[in-house]
C-alpha positions as MATLAB code, in Angstrom:
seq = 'XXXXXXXXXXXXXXXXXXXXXXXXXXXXXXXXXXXXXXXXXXXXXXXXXXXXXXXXXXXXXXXXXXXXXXXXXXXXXXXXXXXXXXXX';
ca = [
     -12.614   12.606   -0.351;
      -9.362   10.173    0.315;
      -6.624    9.620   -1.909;
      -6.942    6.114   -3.394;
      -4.949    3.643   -1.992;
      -3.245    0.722   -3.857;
      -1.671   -2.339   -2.529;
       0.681   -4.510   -4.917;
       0.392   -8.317   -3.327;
       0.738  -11.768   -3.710;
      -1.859  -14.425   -2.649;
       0.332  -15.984    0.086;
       2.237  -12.773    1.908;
       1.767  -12.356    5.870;
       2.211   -8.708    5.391;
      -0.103   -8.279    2.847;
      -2.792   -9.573    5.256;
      -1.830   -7.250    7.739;
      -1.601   -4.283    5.441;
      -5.096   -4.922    4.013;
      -6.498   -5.633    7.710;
      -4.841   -2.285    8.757;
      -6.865   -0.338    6.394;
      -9.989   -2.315    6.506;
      -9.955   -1.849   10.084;
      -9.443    2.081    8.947;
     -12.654    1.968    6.876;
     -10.062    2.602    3.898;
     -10.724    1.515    0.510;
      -7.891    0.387   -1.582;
      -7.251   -1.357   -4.922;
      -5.263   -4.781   -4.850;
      -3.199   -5.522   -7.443;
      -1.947   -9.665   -7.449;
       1.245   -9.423   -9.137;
       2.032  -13.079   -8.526;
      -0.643  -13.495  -11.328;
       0.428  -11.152  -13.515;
       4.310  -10.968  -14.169;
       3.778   -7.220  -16.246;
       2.074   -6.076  -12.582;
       5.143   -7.492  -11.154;
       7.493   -5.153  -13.747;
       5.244   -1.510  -12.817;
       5.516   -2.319   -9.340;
       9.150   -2.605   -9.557;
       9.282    0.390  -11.795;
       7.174    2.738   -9.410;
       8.708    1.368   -6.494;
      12.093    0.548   -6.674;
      11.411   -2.609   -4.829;
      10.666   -6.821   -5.599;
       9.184   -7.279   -1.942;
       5.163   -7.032   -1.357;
       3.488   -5.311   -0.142;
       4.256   -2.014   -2.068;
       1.811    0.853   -0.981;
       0.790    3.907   -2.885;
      -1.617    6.497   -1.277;
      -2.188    8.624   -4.263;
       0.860    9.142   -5.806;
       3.220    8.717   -3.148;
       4.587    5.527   -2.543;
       4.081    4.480    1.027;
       6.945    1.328    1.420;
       5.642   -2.293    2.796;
       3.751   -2.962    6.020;
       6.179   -1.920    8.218;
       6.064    1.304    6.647;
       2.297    1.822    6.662;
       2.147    0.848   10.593;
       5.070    3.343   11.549;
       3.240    6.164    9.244;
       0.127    4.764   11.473;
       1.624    5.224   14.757;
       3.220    8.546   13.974;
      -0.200   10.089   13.301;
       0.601   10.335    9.480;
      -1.814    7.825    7.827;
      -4.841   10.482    8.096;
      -3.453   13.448    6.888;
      -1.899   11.508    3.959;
      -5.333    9.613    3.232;
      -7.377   13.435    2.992;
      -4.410   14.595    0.610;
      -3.217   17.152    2.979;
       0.206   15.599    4.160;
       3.603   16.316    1.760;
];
């Protein structure tokens, strides 16, 4: 079982595209969450995240960072471990 994944967005964001395509391309099933269209979406993803930028990525609890973030986690072998629950 993998940790569920959720991806704060906007319609219109490069990165968002390449974060989704990144974990489609992973078989990985997340949760997208639009917060161009919803302005109180907008406010918990600040809150959890400490952020305004999108994407903002949460495997489980654990807040992940953009797509930058996600692709270094990727190429350091991290992304797996995280997505099975066994990484820290």
């Amino acid at each position: 079982m993998s940790a569920p994944v959720t991806i704060y967005s906007t319609r219109f964001c490069g990165s968002c595209v390449r974060a989704k395509a990144l974990l489609e391309a992973k078989h990985v099933p997340y949760t997208e969450v639009l917060v161009d269209l919803d302005s109180e979406k907008r406010v918990e993803m600040v809150q959890k995240s400490g952020r305004r930028t999108v994407p903002q990525i949460f495997i489980g609890a654990r807040h992940v960072g953009g797509f930058d973030d996600l692709y270094a986690l990727e190429r350091a072998g991290g992304l797996e471990p995280l997505l099975a629950g066994r990484a820290d």
